[in-house]
N, C-alpha and C positions, 0 to 999 in steps of 0.2 A: 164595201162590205160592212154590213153591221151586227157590232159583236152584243150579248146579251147576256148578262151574267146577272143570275138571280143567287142573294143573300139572306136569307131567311125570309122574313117579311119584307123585302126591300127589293126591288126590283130596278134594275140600272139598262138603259139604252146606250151601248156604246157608241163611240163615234167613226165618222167615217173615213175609210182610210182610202183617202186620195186624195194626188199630188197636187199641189197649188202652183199656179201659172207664176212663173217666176218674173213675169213682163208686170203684174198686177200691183198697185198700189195698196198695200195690204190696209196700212194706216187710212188712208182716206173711205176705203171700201167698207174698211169695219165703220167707220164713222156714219157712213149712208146707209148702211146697213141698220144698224144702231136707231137710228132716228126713224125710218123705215119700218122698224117693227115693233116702236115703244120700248126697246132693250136700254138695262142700264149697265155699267160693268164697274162689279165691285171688283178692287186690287188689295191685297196684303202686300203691308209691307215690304215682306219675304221675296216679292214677284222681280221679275226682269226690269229695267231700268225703263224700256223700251213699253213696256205694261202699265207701269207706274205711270207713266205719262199721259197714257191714251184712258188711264180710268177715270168716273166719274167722282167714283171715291176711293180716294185709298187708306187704309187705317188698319188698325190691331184690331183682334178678337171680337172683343165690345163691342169698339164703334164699327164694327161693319156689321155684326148681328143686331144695333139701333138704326143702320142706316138698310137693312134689309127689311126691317120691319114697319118701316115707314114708306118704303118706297112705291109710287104710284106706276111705275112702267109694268108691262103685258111680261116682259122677259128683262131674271135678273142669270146676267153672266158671269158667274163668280170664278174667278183667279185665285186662286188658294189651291185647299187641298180639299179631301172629299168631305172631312166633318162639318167645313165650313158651309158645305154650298147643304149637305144636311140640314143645317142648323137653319138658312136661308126657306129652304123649305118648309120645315117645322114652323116656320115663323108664318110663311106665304105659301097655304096648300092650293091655291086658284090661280098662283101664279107658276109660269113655265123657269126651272133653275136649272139652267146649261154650266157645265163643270168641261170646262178643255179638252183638259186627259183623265179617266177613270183610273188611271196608274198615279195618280198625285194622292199616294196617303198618305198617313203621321204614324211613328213610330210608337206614339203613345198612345193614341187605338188602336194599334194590331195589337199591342204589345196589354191590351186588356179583351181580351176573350168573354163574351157574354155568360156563356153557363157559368166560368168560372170565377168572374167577378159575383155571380150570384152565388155560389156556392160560397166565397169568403163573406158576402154579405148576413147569409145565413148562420156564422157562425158568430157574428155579431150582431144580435136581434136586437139589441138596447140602444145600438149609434143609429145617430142621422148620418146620412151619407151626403157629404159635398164633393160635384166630381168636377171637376177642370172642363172645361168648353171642349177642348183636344182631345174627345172620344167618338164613342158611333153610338148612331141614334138607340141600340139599343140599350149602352152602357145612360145613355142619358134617361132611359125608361125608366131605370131601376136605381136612380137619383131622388134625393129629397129637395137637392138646390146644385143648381149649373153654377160655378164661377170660371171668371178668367182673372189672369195674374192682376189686370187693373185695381181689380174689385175683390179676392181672395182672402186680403187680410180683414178687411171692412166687414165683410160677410162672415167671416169666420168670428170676430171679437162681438156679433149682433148674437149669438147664439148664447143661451145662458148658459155659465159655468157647469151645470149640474146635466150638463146633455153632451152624452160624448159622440165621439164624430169618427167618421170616416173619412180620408180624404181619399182621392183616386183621381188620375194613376200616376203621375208625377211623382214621387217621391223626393225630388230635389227641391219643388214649390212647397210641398206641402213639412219637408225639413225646416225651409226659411220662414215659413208661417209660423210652423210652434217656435221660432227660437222669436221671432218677431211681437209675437201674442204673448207667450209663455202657457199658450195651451196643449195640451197630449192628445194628441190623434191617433188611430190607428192607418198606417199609411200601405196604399198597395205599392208592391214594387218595380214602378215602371219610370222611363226615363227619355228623354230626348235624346236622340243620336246628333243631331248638330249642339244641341248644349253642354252634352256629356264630355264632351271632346276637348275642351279647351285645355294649353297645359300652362299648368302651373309655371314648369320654370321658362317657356320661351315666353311667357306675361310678363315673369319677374324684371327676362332680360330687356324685354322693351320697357319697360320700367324705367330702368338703369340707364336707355339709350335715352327716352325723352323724360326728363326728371321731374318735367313740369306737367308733364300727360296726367286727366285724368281716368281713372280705370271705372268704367261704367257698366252693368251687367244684369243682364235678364237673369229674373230668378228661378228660371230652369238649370241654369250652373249649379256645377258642382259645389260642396259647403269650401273648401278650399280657396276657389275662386271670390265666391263671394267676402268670405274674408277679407283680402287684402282689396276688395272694391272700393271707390270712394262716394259710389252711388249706387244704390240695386230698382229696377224698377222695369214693368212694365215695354213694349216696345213704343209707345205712345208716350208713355213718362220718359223713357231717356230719349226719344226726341224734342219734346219740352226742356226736358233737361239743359238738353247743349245749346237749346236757342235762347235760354235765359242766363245760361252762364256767362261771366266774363274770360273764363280761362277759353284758352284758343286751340289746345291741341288735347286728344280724348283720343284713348283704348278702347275699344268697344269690345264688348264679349258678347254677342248676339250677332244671328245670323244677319249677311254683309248685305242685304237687299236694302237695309233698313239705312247704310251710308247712302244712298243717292238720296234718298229726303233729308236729311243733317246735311249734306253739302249744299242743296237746293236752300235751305234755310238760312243756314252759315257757310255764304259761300268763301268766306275770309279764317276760315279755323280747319287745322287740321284733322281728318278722321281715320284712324289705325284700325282693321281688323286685328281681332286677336286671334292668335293663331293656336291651331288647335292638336293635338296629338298625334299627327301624322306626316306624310308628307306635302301635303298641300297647302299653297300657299294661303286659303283664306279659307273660312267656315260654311258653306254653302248648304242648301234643305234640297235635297237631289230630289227630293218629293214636289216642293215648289217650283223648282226648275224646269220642272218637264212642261210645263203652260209656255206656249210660245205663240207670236203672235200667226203665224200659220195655222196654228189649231185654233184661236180665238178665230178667225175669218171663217174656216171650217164650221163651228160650232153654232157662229150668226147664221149663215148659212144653210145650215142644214138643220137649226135648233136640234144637234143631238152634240154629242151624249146629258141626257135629259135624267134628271133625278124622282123618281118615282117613289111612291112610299103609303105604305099599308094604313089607312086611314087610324086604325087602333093604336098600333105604332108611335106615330105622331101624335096624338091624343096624350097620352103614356110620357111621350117624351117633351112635349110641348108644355107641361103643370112643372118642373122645375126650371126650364128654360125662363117662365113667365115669372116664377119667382125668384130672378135672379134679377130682372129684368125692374121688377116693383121694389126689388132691398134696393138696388144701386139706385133707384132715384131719391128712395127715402132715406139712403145716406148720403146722398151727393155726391156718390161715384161716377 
């Protein structure tokens, strides 16, 4: 069966839902597959271990919207969530961008409504709007400049003093930017559900258990968190981080997809999730999650569910994409 679900100008082919021969070598088959139809398969960090392996590339935000927009393959199969394989698109409209599962979104594009980030935008006619990578094509339309955590504070300190701003829809990133900058924003208020979470005092207590640990933390956390961090950065920066470090044992406060590459790296150092406000034992993107390598074979397969999109659209949202794209080389982000 194939589901169809049309979003304003955006039109999405769902995928199909039927069972996989469990006798099938799913890994080798995506592999011939793969090569079979000129497909590449980008991986976030954030993905399944077993995903992380089998991709061609795996990276944060950025490098996988540079490694999307360079890529010469017929079909890119993006493992993330939906902004991303958007973004893939916007980047490559003659290229086919297969998304796993249609159920893989981010809490920080639902959680920004198009009419009604246009309506707050309208109430601030004088700000440039910089919005976070972590939206929907359309919040990207109504953008002056795309950034991602890599490249946010960069971008933000390139803009002159005398030009105020909007950030969206982060509210946690774009908190650490002004205390970072020492610029005023006007901030929408949205938030990551796996960063929001972390708690305070079970950090504290693993603190206390490994004295020597240090606390490392994507600047989607809450201000609290970041506080007592001994590193804040990027999910790309705190895995450089811990591969150039001498300390051996690290708290991580970002979602735990991102430990199997730090172990893969430093297979001699310890890596702690940090654990987060509930009861579960580690921070997971239930949004990431649901890409498994059954729906990647599916998805080669059958190239669906296929990302479609309104020519104007993409146009629209393609002018801050590109200028996000031209500041981070011109500052060597």
């Amino acid at each position: 069966m194939i589901n169809t679900v049309d979003k304003s100008n955006l039109t999405e082919i769902g995928y199909v839902d039927q069972e996989v021969d469990p006798t099938i070598d799913l890994v080798t088959e995506i592999k011939r597959m793969k090569q079979e139809k000129n497909a590449v398969i980008l991986a976030h960090f954030y993905q399944e271990n077993e995903i992380q392996d089998l991709a061609d590339f795996i990276g944060d935000s950025l490098g996988l919207a540079r490694q999307a927009e360079k890529t010469k393959a017929d079909i890119i199969l993006f493992c993330g969530v939906h902004f991303m394989c958007e973004t893939a698109k916007i980047l490559n409209p003659s290229k086919k961008v297969l998304l796993p599962d249609l159920k893989a979104g981010c809490s920080l594009a639902s959680g920004c409504p198009p009419d009604q980030f246009a309506a707050f935008k309208k109430e601030h006619p004088d700000h440039l709007v910089i919005t976070y990578i972590n939206c929907s094509a359309e919040i990207k339309a109504l953008s002056d400049i795309i950034c991602t955590s890599s490249n946010a504070r960069k971008i933000v300190e390139s803009i002159p003093l005398s030009q105020k701003i909007i950030f969206a829809p982060d509210r946690n990133l774009g908190k650490y930017i002004m205390k970072t900058t020492g610029r005023e924003m006007v901030l929408w208020n949205g938030s990551c559900i796996v960063h929001e979470l972390f708690s305070l005092e079970k950090i504290t207590r693993l603190k206390n258990k490994y004295p020597g640990a240090k606390l490392i933390s994507h600047p989607e956390c809450e201000t609290p968190i970041l506080e007592i961090s001994d590193f804040i950065g990027s999910t790309n920066a705190l895995l450089n981080f811990v591969s150039n470090s001498p300390d051996k044992e690290f708290i991580v406060a970002t979602e735990t997809g991102i430990l199997h590459q730090m172990q893969i790296a430093c297979p001699d150092k310890l890596f702690i999730a940090a654990p987060p406000d509930n009861s579960c034992a580690c921070n997971d993107c239930p949004f990431m999650k649901l890409n498994t390598l059954e729906k990647l074979y599916l998805a080669l397969k059958y190239e669906q569910p296929e990302i479609l999109m309104d020519e104007s659209l993409r146009l629209q949202a393609l002018k801050p994409i590109r200028r996000m794209l031209d500041l981070s080389d011109k500052l060597g982000v």
